[in-house]
MITITI-807054 format. One record per atom (N, C-alpha, C): atom name; x, y, z; chain. Coordinates in Angstrom, 1 decimal. Each point is the difference from the previous one (the first is absolute). Layout:
<atoms>
atom, X, Y, Z, mol
CA, X, Y, Z, A
...
</atoms>
This chain:
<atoms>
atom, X, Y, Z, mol
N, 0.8, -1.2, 0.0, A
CA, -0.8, 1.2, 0.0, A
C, 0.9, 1.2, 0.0, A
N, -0.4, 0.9, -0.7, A
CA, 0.9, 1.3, -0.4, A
C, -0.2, 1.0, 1.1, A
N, 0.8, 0.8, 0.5, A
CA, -0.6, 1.4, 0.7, A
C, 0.0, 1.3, -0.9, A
N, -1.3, 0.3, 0.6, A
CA, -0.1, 1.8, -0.9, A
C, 1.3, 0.4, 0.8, A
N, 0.4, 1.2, -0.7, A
CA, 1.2, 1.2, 0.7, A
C, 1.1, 0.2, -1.3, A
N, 0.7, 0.5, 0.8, A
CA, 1.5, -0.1, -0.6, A
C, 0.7, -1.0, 0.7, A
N, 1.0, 0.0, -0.8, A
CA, 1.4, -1.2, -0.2, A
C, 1.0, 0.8, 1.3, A
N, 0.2, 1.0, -0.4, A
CA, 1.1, 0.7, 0.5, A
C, -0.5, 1.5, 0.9, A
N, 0.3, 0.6, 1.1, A
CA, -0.3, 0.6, 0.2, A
C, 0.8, 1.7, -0.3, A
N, -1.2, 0.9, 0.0, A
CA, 0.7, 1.6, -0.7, A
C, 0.0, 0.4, 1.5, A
N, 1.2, 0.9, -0.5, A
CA, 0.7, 0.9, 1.2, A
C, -1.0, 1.6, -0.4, A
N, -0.4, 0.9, 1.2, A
CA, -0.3, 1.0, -0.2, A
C, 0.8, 0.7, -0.2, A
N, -0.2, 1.0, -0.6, A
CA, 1.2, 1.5, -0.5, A
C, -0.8, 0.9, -0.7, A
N, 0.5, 1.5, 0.1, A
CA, -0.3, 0.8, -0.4, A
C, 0.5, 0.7, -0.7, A
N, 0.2, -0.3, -1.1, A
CA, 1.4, 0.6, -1.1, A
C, -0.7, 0.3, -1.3, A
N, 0.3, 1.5, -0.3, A
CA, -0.5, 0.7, -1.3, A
C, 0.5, -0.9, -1.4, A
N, -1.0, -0.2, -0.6, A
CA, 1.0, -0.2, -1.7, A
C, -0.5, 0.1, -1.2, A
N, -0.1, -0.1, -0.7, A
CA, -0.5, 0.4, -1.5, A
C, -0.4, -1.1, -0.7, A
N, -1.3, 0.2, -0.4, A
CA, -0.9, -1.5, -0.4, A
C, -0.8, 0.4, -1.1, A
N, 0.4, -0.7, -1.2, A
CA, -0.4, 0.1, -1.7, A
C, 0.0, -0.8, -0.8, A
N, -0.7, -0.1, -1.2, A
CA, 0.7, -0.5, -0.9, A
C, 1.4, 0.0, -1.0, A
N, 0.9, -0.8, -0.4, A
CA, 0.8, 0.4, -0.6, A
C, 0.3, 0.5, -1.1, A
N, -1.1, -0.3, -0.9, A
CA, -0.2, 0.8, -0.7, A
C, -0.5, 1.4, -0.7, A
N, -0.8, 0.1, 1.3, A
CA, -0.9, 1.7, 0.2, A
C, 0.8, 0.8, 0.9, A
N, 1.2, 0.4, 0.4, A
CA, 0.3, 0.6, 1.1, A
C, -1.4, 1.2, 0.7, A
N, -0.1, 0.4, -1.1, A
CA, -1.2, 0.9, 0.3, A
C, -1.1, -0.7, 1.4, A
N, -0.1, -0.9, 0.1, A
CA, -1.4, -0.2, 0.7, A
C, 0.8, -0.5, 1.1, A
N, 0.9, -0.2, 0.2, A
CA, 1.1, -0.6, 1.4, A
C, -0.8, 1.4, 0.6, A
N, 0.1, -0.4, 1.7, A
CA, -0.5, 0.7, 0.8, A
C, 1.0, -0.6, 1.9, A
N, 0.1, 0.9, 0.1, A
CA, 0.9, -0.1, 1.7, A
C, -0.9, -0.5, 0.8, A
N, 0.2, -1.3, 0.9, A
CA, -0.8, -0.4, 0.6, A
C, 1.2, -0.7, 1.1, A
N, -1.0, -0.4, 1.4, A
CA, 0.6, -1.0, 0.9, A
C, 0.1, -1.1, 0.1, A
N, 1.4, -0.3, 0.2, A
CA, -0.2, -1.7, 0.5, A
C, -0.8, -0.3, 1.2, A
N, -0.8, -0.5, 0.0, A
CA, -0.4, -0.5, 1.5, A
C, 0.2, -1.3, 0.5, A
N, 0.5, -1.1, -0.6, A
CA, 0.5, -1.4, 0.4, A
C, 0.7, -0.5, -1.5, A
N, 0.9, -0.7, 0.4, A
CA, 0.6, -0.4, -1.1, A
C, 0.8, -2.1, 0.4, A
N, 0.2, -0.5, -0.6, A
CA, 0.6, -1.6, -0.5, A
C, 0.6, 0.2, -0.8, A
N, 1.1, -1.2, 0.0, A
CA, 0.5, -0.8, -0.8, A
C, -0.7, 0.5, -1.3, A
N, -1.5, -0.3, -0.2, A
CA, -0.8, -0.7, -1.1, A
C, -1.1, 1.2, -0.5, A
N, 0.3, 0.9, 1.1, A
CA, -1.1, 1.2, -0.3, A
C, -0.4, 1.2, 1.0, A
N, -0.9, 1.1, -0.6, A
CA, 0.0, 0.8, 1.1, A
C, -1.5, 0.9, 0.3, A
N, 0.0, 0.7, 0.7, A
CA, -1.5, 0.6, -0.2, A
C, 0.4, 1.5, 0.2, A
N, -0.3, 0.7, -0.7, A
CA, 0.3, 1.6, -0.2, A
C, -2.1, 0.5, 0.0, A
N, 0.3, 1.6, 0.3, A
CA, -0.8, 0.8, -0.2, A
C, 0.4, 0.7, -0.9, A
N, -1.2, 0.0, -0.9, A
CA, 0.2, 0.8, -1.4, A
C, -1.5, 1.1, 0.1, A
N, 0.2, 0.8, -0.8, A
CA, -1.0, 1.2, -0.5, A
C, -0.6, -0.5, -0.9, A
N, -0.2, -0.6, -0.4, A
CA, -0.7, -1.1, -1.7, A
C, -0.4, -1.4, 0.3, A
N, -0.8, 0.0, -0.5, A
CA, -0.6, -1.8, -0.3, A
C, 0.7, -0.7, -1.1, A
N, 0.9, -0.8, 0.0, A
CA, 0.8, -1.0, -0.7, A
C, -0.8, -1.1, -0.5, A
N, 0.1, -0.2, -1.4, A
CA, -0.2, -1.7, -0.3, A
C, 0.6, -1.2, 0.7, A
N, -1.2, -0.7, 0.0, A
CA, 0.1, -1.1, 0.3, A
C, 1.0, -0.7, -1.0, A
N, 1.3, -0.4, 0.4, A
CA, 1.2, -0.5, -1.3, A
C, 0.6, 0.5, -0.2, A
N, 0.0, 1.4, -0.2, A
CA, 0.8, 1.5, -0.2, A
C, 1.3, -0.4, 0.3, A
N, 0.9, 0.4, -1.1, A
CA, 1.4, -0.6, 0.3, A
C, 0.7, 1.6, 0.0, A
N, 0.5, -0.1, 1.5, A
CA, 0.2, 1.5, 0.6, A
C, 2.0, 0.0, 0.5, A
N, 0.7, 0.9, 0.0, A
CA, 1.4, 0.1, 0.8, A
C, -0.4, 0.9, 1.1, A
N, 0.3, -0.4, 1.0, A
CA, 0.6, 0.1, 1.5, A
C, 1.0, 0.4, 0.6, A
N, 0.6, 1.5, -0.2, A
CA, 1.5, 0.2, 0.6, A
C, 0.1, 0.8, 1.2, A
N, 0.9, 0.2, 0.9, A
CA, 0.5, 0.2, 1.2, A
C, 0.8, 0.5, 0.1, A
N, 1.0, 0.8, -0.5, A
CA, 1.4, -0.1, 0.6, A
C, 0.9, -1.1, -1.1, A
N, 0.8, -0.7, 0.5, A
CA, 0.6, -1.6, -0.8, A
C, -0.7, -0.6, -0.1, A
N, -1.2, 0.0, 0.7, A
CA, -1.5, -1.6, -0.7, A
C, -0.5, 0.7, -1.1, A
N, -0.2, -1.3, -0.8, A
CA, -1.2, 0.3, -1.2, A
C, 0.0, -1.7, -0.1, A
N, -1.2, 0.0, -0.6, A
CA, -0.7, -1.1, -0.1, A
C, -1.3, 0.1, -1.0, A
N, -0.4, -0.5, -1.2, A
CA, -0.8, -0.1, -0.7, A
C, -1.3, -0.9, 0.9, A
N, -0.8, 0.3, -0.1, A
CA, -1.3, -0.6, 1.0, A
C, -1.4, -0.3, -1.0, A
N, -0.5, -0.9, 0.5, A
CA, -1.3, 0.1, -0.5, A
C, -1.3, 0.0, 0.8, A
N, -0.5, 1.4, -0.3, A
CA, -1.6, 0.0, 1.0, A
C, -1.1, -1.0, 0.2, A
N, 0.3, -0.8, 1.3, A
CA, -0.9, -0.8, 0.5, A
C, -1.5, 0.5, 0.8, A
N, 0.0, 0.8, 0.0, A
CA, -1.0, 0.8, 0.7, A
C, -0.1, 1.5, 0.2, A
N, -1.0, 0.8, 0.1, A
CA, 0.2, 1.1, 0.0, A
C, -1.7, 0.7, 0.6, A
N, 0.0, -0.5, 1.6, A
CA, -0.8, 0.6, 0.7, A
C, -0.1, 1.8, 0.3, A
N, -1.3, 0.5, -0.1, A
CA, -0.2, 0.9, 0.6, A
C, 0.0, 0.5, 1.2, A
N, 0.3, 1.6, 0.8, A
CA, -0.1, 0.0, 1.1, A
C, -0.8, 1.4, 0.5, A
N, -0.2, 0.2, 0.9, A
CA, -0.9, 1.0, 0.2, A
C, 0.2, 1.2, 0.3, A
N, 1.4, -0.3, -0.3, A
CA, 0.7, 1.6, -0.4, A
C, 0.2, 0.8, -1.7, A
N, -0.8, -1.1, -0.5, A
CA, 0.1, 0.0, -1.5, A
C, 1.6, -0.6, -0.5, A
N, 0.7, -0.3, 0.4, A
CA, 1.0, -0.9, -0.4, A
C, 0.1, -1.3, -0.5, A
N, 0.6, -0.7, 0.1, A
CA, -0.1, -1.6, 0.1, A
C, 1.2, -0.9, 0.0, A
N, 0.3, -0.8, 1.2, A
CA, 0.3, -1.2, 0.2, A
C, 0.4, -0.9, -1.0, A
N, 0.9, 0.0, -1.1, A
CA, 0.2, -0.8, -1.1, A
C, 1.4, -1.1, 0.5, A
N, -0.1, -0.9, -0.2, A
CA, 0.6, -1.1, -0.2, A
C, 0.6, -0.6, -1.2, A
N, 1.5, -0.3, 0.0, A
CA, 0.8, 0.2, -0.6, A
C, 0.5, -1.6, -0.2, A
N, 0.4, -0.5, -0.9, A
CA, 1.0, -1.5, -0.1, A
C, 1.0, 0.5, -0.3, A
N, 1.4, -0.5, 0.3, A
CA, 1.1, 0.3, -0.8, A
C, 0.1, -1.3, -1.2, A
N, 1.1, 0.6, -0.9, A
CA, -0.3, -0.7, -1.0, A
C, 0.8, -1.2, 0.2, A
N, 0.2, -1.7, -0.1, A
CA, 0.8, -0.7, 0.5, A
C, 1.3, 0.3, 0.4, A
N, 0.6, 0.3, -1.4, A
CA, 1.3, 0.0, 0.1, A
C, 0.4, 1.2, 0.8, A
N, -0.6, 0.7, 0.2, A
CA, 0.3, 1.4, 1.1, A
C, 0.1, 0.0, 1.3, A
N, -0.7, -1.9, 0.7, A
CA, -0.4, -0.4, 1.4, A
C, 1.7, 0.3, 0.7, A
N, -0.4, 0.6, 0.9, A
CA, 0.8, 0.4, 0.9, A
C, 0.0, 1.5, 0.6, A
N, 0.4, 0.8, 1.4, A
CA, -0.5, 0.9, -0.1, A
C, 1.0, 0.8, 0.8, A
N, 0.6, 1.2, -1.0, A
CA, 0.7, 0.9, 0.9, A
C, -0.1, 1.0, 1.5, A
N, -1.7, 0.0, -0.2, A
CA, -0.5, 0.5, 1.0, A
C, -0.1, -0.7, 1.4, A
N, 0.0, -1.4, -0.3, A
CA, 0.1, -0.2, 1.4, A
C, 0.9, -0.3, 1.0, A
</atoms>
C-alpha cells in the first residue's frame, strides 16, 4: 500500500529569485522561495502559472529549470505555485 505525501522532505526558506519562462524573459517575475528539495520548491508568485509550464528558477548561483505542478490561489490575490525540478537538475544549492 502506497502513502499519500512526499518522498523527501522541503526545508523552509525565504529567499528572493526570479521565476519565468526561458524563452519570454518578459513575463519572469521576482517571487519567494518559501520551501524548497532536492526535487522541487514552492514559491509565491504574482500570476497564475500553467499547469506544465516549463519555467527557470534563479537565486544567486541556483537556477534550475522547473516544471509547474500546481498553482493555487491565495487570498492575498497571489498564489502558492509549485514547482518540479527538471531530473537532471535534482539536487539543491539551497539547502
Amino acid at each position: 500500500m502506497r502513502s499519500e505525501g512526499r518522498v523527501e522532505k522541503r526545508v523552509t526558506v525565504k529567499i528572493m529569485a526570479r521565476l519565468g519562462p526561458e524563452q519570454n524573459s518578459f513575463l519572469a517575475e521576482d517571487t519567494m522561495i518559501v520551501n524548497v528539495s532536492p526535487r522541487g520548491a514552492c514559491v509565491l508568485t504574482s500570476q497564475r502559472w500553467r499547469l506544465g509550464e516549463e519555467l527557470n528558477l534563479a537565486s544567486g548561483g541556483f537556477r534550475r529549470q522547473a516544471r509547474v505542478v500546481y498553482c493555487r490561489p491565495l487570498a492575498n490575490g497571489k498564489f502558492c505555485t509549485g514547482l518540479e525540478f527538471a531530473a537532471a537538475a535534482c539536487g539543491s544549492a539551497l539547502l
